[in-house]
C-alpha positions as a Python dict, from the first residue, in 0.01 Angstrom:
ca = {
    (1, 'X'): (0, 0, 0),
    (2, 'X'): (-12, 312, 62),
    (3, 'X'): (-209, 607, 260),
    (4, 'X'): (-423, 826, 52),
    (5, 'X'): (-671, 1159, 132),
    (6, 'X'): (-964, 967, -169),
    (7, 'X'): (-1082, 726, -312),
    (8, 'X'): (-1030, 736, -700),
    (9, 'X'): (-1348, 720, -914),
    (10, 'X'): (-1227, 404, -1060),
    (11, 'X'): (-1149, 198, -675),
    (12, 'X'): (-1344, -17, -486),
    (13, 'X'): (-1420, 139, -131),
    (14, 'X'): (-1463, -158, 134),
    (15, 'X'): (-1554, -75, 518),
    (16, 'X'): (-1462, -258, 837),
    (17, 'X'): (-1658, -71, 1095),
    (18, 'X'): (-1533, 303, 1099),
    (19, 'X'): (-1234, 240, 878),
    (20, 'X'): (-1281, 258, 490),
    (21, 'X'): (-968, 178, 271),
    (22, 'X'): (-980, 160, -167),
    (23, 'X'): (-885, -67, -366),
    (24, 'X'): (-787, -74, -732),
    (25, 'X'): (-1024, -262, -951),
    (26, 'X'): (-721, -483, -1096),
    (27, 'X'): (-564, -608, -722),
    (28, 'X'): (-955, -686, -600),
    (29, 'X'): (-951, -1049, -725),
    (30, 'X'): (-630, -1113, -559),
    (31, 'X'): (-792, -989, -234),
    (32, 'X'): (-1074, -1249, -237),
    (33, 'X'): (-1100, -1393, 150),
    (34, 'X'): (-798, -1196, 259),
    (35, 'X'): (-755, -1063, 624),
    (36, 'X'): (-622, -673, 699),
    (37, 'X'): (-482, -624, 973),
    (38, 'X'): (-324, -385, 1189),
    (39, 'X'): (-28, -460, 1477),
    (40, 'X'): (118, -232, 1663),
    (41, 'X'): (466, -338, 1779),
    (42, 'X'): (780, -191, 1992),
    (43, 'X'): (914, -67, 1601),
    (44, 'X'): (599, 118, 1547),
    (45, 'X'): (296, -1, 1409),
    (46, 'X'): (173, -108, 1023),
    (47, 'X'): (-119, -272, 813),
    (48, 'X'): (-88, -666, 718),
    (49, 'X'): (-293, -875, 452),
    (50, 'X'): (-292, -1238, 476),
    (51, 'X'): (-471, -1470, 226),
    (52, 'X'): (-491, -1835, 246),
    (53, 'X'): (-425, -1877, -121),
    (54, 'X'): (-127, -2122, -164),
    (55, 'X'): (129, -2051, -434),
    (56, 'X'): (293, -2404, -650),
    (57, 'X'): (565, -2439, -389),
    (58, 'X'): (610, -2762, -215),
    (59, 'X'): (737, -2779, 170),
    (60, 'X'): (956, -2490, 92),
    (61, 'X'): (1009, -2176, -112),
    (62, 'X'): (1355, -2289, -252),
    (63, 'X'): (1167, -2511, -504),
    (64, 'X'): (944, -2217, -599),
}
C-alpha cells in the first residue's frame, strides 16, 4: 500500500465519502467484501484491510 498524488489510467478509483483511494486492476478481485480502515493509535496512525475470506488452514496457522 502505498500513498500516491494519481490515479494511473489503468486503476480502479473507489470512494468512501470524501476519500478516494486506486486500486490496481490485478489486486481488485482479492478486495471483494473487504473493509479499509483507518486507526489512529499512541505509535501513530495507519490504513487496515480486513476480508473475511478464509485461507486452507485449520485451527491454526502452523498447519498452513
Amino acid at each position: 500500500m502505498a500513498l500516491e498524488e494519481s490515479a494511473k489510467e489503468e486503476d480502479s478509483v473507489f470512494s468512501a465519502g470524501e476519500v478516494k483511494f486506486a486500486v490496481d486492476k490485478a489486486t481488485v478481485p482479492y478486495l471483494a467484501g473487504a473493509v479499509l480502515d483507518y486507526a489512529k493509535t499512541w505509535y501513530g496512525g495507519g490504513f487496515s484491510i480486513s476480508t473475511n475470506k478464509q485461507g486452507s488452514c485449520s485451527d491454526s496457522c502452523s498447519t498452513c
